[in-house]
C-alpha positions, 0 to 999 in steps of 0.5 A, spaced: 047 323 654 045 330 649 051 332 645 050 339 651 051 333 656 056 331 653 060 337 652 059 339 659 062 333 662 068 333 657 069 341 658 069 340 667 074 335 664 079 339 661 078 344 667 081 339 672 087 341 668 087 348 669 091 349 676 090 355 680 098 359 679 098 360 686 095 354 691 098 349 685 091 346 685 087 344 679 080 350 679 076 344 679 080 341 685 079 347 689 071 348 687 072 354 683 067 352 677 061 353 680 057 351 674 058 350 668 052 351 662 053 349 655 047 351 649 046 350 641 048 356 639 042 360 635 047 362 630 050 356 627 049 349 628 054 345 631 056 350 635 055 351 642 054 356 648 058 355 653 058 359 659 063 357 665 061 360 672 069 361 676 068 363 683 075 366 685 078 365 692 078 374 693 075 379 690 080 382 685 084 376 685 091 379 681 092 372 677 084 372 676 086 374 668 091 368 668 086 363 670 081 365 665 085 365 659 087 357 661 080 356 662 078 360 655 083 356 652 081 349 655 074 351 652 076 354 645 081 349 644 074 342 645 076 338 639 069 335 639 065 342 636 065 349 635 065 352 642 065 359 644 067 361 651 063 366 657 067 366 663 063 369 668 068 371 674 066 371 681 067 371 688 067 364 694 062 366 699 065 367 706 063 360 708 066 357 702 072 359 702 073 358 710 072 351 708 077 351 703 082 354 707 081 349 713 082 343 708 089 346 706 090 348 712 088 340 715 094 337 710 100 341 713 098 342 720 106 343 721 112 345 717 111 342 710 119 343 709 121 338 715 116 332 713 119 325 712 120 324 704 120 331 703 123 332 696 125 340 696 132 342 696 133 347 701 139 351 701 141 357 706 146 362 703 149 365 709 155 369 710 159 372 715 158 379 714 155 384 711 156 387 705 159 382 700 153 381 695 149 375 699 142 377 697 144 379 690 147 371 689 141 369 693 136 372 688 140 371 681 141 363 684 133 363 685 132 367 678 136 361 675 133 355 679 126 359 676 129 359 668 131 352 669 124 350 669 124 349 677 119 351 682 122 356 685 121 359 693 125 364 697 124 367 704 127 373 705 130 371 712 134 377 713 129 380 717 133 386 720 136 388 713 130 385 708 132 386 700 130 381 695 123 385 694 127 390 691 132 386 687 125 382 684 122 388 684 116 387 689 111 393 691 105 388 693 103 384 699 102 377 700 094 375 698 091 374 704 086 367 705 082 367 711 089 367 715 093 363 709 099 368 705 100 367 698 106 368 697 107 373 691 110 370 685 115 375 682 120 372 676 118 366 676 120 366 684 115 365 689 117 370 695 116 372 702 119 378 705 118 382 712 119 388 707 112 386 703 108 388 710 105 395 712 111 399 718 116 394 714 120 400 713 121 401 721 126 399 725 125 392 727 127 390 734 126 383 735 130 377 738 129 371 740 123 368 741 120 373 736 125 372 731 123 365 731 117 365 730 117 370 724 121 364 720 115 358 723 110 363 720 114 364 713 114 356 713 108 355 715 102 359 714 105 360 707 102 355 702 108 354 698 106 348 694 111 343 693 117 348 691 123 344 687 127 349 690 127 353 697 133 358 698 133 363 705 137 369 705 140 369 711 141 375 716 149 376 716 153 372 722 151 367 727 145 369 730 139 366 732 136 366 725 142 362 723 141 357 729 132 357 728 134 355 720 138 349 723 131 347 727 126 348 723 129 345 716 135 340 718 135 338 712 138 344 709 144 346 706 149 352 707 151 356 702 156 361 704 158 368 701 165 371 702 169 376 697 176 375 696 180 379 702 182 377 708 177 380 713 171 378 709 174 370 708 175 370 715 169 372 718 165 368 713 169 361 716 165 363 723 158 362 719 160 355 717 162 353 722 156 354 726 154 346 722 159 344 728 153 345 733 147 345 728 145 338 725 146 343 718 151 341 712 155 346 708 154 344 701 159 350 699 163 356 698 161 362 693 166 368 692 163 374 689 167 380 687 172 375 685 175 380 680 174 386 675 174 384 668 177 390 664 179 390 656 181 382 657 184 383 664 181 380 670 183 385 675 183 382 683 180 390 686 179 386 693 185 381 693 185 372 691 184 367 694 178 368 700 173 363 697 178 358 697 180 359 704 174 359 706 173 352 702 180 349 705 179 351 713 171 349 712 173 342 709 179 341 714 174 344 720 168 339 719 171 333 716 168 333 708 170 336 703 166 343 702 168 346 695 169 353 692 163 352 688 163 358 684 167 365 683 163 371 682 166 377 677 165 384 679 159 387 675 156 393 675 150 390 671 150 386 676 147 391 681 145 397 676 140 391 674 138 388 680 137 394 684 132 396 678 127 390 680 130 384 675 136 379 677 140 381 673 142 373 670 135 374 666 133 378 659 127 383 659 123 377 657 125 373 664 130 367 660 136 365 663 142 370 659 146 365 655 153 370 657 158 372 662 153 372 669 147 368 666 153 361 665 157 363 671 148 362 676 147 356 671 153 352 673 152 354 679 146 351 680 147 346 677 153 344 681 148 345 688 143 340 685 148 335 685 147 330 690 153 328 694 
C-alpha cells in the first residue's frame, strides 16, 4: 500500500472516533465522510494533502464548527507525517439522510427509557404546588449532574407553565431530521421543551390524551442518546401529567419540592402520594427557601420544618423511608442568575462553583445517585 494509501486508511481510523455531539454517533458511523483524498504536498516533501469531504445532516448544522474542529485536529495530530487539513463541509442528500434517520428510528421504535436493562436514571421532580422553585431545583440539579461528567437530559414536562428554556438561556428550536428532533444542548444539558416551539407563547389548553401524547413525543421522537441522567419537570399536582410520567417510565424516581410552611408542605404530601396509585417510587424530599442567611444568621423568613414533615408523612404513608434530601437557602443569585439564562450553581466558564449553592447541588446529586 502507497504511503497516500496508507494514511487514508489511518485517518478514516481516527474518524470513527469523532462522535457527532448530538446523535452521540462517531461521523464515520453515520456516513458523514464522504471521502477522503490525501496527496504529497508540492511544497514539501514528507508532507501531505489531505482534503476530508464532510457531509452534515442539515444544511447550516449549528454544531458543524464543532465537528470540524474534531475532525481537523484528529487530522493534524497524525503521528505518522506532517499533514495539513482541508475540511470540505457539505450537506447528506435528500435520500441519504432519509436512510440515516430510518436506521435510527428502526433501533427505538418505542420509548427507549422503558426498555429492559435500561441504565439512565430517571427522576421526576414533582411538587404539590406552584411557586415554591421547583423548575429552579430541576435546572440547577441537571446543571449539576452536566458538570459532574454525566450525560445530561431534561424534559420540561410542564407544559402549561414551561420555564427551563429560560433558566438555560434557550432562544433556538430543536433541529429537525426528517421528523427526529435533536434536542437542544444547552450547559451541557440536553433540553426539550413546548416553550422551544412556534405559538408556545399562547395559552395552552390540552388534557388528557393530548396531553399524554406530548410526553410520548418528547420520549420518543427525540434522539436522546444514551443520557446517564433523565430529569422531567413536572407540572405542579397531581394531574394527568404526573400519572402519564408514571406510565411511560415506571421506572422513574420522584423527587418532591416543598418550602418550609405549612401550606406548601401540606399540599406537597398529595403529589407524593400519588406512588400509592402508580407503580413510582419517591426517592425523596427537597425544601428550598429553607432559610435566609443574613450576616451569619439563618433566618426561617417562610417558617421550619415543612421538608421534614413531608419526609416523615411520605415515609409512615408509603412504608419505606424517604429522606429530606437537602435544605435549600433562600438566595437572590439563585433567581437574578437563572433568570439571566445560566443555573446559578455554574460559573461564567460552565463549571460546578465549589461554594454555598454549587456544594449544596453536588451533595444533592450525589446522594440521588445512590442506590437504595
Amino acid at each position: 500500500m502507497s504511503d497516500a494509501r496508507q494514511i487514508e486508511a489511518d485517518i478514516y481510523e481516527r474518524l470513527s472516533k469523532v462522535i457527532d455531539p448530538e446523535l452521540g454517533r462517531s461521523v464515520t458511523d453515520l456516513g458523514m465522510i464522504a471521502a477522503i483524498e490525501v496527496a504529497p504536498a508540492s511544497s514539501d516533501a514528507g508532507t501531505y494533502d489531505v482534503t476530508v469531504h464532510v457531509e452534515l445532516t442539515v444544511p447550516g448544522c449549528p454544531l458543524s464548527e464543532t465537528i470540524t474542529n474534531q475532525i481537523n485536529g484528529a487530522v493534524s495530530s497524525y503521528p505518522g507525517a506532517q499533514l495539513l487539513p482541508h475540511i470540505e463541509v457539505g450537506s447528506m442528500s435528500r435520500d441519504k439522510l432519509a436512510d440515516l434517520v430510518a436506521d435510527l428510528k428502526a433501533e427505538r421504535k418505542r420509548n427507549p427509557f422503558s426498555k429492559p436493562g435500561v441504565k439512565t436514571r430517571i427522576f421526576a421532580i414533582a411538587s404539590g404546588k406552584g411557586g415554591v422553585g421547583k423548575s429552579s431545583v430541576t435546572a440547577n440539579l441537571a446543571a449539576t449532574f452536566a458538570a459532574l461528567g454525566f450525560d445530561t437530559a431534561v424534559i420540561d414536562a410542564d407544559i402549561y407553565g414551561f420555564s427551563l428554556p429560560r433558566l438555560f438561556g434557550v432562544h433556538t428550536q430543536p433541529t429537525n431530521l426528517n421528523g427526529m428532533l435533536m434536542p437542544v444542548t444547552a450547559w451541557g444539558v440536553k433540553l426539550i421543551s413546548i416553550g422551544m416551539f412556534a405559538g408556545a407563547d399562547r395559552a395552552i389548553l390540552w388534557r388528557g390524551p393530548r396531553l399524554q401524547r406530548s410526553l410520548e413525543q418528547f420520549l420518543s421522537d427525540v434522539w436522546w442518546g444514551e443520557p446517564d441522567v433523565l430529569l422531567l419537570d413536572l407540572a405542579p399536582g397531581t394531574g394527568d401529567m404526573a400519572i402519564s410520567v408514571a406510565q411511560a417510565l415506571p421506572n422513574a424516581e420522584l423527587v418532591v419540592v416543598t418550602t418550609p410552611q405549612p401550606s406548601a408542605s401540606d399540599i406537597a404530601v398529595r403529589s407524593g402520594l400519588v406512588a400509592l396509585q402508580v407503580p413510582m417510587k419517591v426517592r425523596g424530599v427537597v425544601e428550598n427557601m429553607s432559610y435566609y442567611e443574613h450576616k451569619g444568621e439563618k433566618l426561617e423568613i417562610f417558617g421550619a420544618g415543612g421538608g421534614q414533615r413531608v419526609s416523615e408523612q411520605l415515609s409512615a404513608a408509603l412504608g419505606y423511608d424517604v429522606p429530606l434530601m437537602a435544605q435549600l437557602p433562600l438566595d437572590p443569585e439563585v433567581r437574578e442568575i437563572g433568570e439571566a439564562g445560566r443555573p446559578a450553581v455554574l460559573d461564567v466558564d460552565g463549571a460546578l462553583r465549589t461554594d454555598g449553592v454549587g456544594q449544596v447541588f453536588r451533595g444533592l446529586a450525589e446522594r440521588l445517585l445512590e442506590r437504595c
